[in-house]
C-alpha positions as CSV (number, residue, x, y, z in Angstrom):
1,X,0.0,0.0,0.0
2,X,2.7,2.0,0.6
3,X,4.6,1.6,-2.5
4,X,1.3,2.6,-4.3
5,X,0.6,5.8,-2.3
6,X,4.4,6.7,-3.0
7,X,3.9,6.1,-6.6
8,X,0.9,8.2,-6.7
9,X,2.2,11.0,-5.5
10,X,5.5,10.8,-7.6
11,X,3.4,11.0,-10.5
12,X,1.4,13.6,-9.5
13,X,4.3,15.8,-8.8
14,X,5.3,15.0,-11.3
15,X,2.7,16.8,-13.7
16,X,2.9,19.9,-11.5
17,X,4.5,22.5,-13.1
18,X,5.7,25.4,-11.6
19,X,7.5,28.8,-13.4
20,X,8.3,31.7,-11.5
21,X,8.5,35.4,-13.4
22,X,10.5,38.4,-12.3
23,X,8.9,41.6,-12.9
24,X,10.3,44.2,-15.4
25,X,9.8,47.0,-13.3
26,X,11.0,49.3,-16.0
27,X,8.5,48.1,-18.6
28,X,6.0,47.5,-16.1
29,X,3.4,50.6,-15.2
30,X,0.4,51.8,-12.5
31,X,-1.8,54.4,-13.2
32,X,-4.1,55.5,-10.4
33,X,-6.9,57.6,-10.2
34,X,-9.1,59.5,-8.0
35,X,-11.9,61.9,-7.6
36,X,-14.2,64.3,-5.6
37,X,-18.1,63.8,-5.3
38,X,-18.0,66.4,-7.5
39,X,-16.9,64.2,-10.8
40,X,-13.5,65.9,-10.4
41,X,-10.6,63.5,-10.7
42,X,-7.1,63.5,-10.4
43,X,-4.6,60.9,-12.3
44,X,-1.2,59.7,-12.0
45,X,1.6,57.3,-12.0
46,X,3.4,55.3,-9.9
47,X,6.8,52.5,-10.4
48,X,6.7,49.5,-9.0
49,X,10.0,49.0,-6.9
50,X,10.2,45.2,-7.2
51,X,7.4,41.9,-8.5
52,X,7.8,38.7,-9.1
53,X,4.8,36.2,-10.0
54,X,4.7,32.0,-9.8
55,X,2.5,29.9,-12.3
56,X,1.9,26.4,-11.0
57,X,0.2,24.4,-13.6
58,X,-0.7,27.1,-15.6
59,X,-2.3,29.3,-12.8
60,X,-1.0,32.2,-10.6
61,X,-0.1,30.7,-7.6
62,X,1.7,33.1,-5.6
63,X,3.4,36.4,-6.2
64,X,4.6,39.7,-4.5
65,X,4.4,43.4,-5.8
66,X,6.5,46.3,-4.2
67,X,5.3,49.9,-5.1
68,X,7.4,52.7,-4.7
69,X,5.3,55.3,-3.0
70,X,7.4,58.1,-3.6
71,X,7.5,57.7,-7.1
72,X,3.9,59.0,-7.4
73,X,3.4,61.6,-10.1
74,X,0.8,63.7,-10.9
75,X,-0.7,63.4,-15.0
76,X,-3.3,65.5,-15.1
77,X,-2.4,69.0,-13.7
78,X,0.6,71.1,-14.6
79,X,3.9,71.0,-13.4
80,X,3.5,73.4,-10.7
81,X,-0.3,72.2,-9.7
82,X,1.0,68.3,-9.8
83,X,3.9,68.7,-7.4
84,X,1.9,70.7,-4.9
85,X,-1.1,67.7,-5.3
86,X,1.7,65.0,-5.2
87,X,3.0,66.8,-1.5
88,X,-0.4,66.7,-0.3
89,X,-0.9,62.8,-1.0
90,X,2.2,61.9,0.4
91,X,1.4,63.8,3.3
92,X,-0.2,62.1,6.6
93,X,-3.2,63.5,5.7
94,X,-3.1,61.2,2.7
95,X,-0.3,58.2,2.3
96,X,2.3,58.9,4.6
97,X,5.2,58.0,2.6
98,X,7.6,58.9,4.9
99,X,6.6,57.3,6.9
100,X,5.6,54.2,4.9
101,X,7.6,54.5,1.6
102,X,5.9,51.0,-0.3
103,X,3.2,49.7,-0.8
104,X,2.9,45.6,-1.3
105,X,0.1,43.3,-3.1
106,X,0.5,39.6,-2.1
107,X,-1.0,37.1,-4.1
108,X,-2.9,34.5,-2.3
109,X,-5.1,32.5,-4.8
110,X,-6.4,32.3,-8.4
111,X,-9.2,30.9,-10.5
112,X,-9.5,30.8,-14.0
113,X,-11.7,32.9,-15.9
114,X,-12.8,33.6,-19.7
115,X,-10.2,34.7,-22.1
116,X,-6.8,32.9,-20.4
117,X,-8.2,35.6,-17.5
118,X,-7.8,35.0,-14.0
119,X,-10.0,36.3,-10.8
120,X,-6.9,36.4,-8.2
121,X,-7.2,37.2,-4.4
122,X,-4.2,38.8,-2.5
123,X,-3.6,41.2,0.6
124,X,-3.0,44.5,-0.3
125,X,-0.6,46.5,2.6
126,X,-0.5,50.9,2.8
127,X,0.5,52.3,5.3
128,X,1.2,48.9,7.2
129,X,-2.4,47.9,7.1
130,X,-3.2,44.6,5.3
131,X,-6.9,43.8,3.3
132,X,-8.0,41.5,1.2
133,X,-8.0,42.5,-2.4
134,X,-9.8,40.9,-5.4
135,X,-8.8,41.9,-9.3
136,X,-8.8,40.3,-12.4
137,X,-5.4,39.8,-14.4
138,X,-6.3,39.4,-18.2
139,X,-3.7,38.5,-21.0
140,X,-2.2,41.0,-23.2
141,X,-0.1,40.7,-26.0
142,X,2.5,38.4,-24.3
143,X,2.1,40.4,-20.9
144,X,-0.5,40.6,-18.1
145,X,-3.1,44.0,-17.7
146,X,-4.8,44.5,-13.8
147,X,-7.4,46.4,-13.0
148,X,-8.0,47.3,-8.8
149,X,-9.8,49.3,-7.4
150,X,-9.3,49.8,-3.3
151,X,-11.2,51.8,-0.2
152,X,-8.6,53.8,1.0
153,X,-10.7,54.5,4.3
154,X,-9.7,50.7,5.0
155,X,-6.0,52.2,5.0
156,X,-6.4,55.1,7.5
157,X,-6.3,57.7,4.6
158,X,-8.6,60.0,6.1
159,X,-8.3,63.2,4.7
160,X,-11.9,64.8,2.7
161,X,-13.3,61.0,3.7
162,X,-16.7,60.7,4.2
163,X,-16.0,57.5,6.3
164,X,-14.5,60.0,9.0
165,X,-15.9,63.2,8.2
166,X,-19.6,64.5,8.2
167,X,-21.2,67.5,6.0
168,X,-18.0,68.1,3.2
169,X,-20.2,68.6,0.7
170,X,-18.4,69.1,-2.5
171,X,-14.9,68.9,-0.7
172,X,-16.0,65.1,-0.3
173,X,-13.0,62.8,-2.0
174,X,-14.3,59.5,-3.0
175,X,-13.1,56.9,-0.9
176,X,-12.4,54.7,-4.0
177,X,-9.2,54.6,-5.3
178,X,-8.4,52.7,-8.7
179,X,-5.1,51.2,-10.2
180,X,-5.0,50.5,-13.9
181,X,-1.6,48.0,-14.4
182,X,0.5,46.8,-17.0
183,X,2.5,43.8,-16.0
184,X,5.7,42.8,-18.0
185,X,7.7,39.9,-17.0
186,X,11.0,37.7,-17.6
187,X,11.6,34.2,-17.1
């Protein structure tokens, strides 16, 4: 019986393959955006500092994302409107990057989905505070596209929230903060 269950397994590891992918960080892009009740929004960019991503068996099976927090830039306004905007969100009122200079999306689980897509699960970390976080990755042209959207209340980013604050009218700041992502990797 033993002899069986050993032979088993052997051939089931067999079968399992496993590839791991280093991110090219300098390929590789976020853009984020935000807005006020009032429809106003503000976009940007930001570098990844490090990713890596492991396929077992076809499937995202694990991986870990570094964002570089102080690399946020501002697309949308000019050059002089951007930086003071960019101050502001890497202030304690917004991100805390000094204090808290990344930002880090853990990979957890995946399930397949239509297209060569993939619903993944992962724990997304700002400002030392860890959520759960769900996004689709779909193919693209040899690489990998994201889409995620996060509540930055969960994050203690408080500043124009109406999760802390009461009667801001049109100084309200949507809670919801999304990150459009093009992934490019090496073997």
């Amino acid at each position: 019986m033993r002899i069986t269950t050993f032979l088993s397994l052997l051939l089931t590891a067999t079968f399992v393959t496993a590839q791991n992918y280093t991110m090219d960080t300098a390929k590789s892009a976020i853009k984020w955006s935000g807005a006020k009740i009032t429809g106003d929004s503000h976009n940007g960019t930001l570098q990844f500092q490090s990713g890596a991503i492991q396929f077992t068996d076809g499937k995202p099976s694990g991986g870990s994302f570094v964002v570089d927090m102080s690399s946020m830039v501002c697309t949308d306004l000019s050059e002089e409107y951007g930086k003071k905007l960019i101050g502001h969100l890497m202030s304690d009122d917004f991100f805390s990057v000094d204090s808290h200079p990344t930002a880090n999306l853990n990979i957890t689980a995946a399930t397949a989905a239509d297209n060569g897509a993939f619903d993944v699960s992962a724990n997304l970390t700002i400002k030392g505070i860890t959520h759960p976080a769900n996004f689709k990755l779909m193919p693209d042209n040899g690489n990998w596209k994201a889409s995620l959207t996060f509540d930055r209340a969960q994050y203690e980013v408080r500043y124009g929230s109406g999760s802390f604050f009461e009667n801001l009218g049109d100084k309200l700041i949507l809670d919801e903060i999304t990150l459009e992502t093009e992934l490019v990797f090496a073997e």
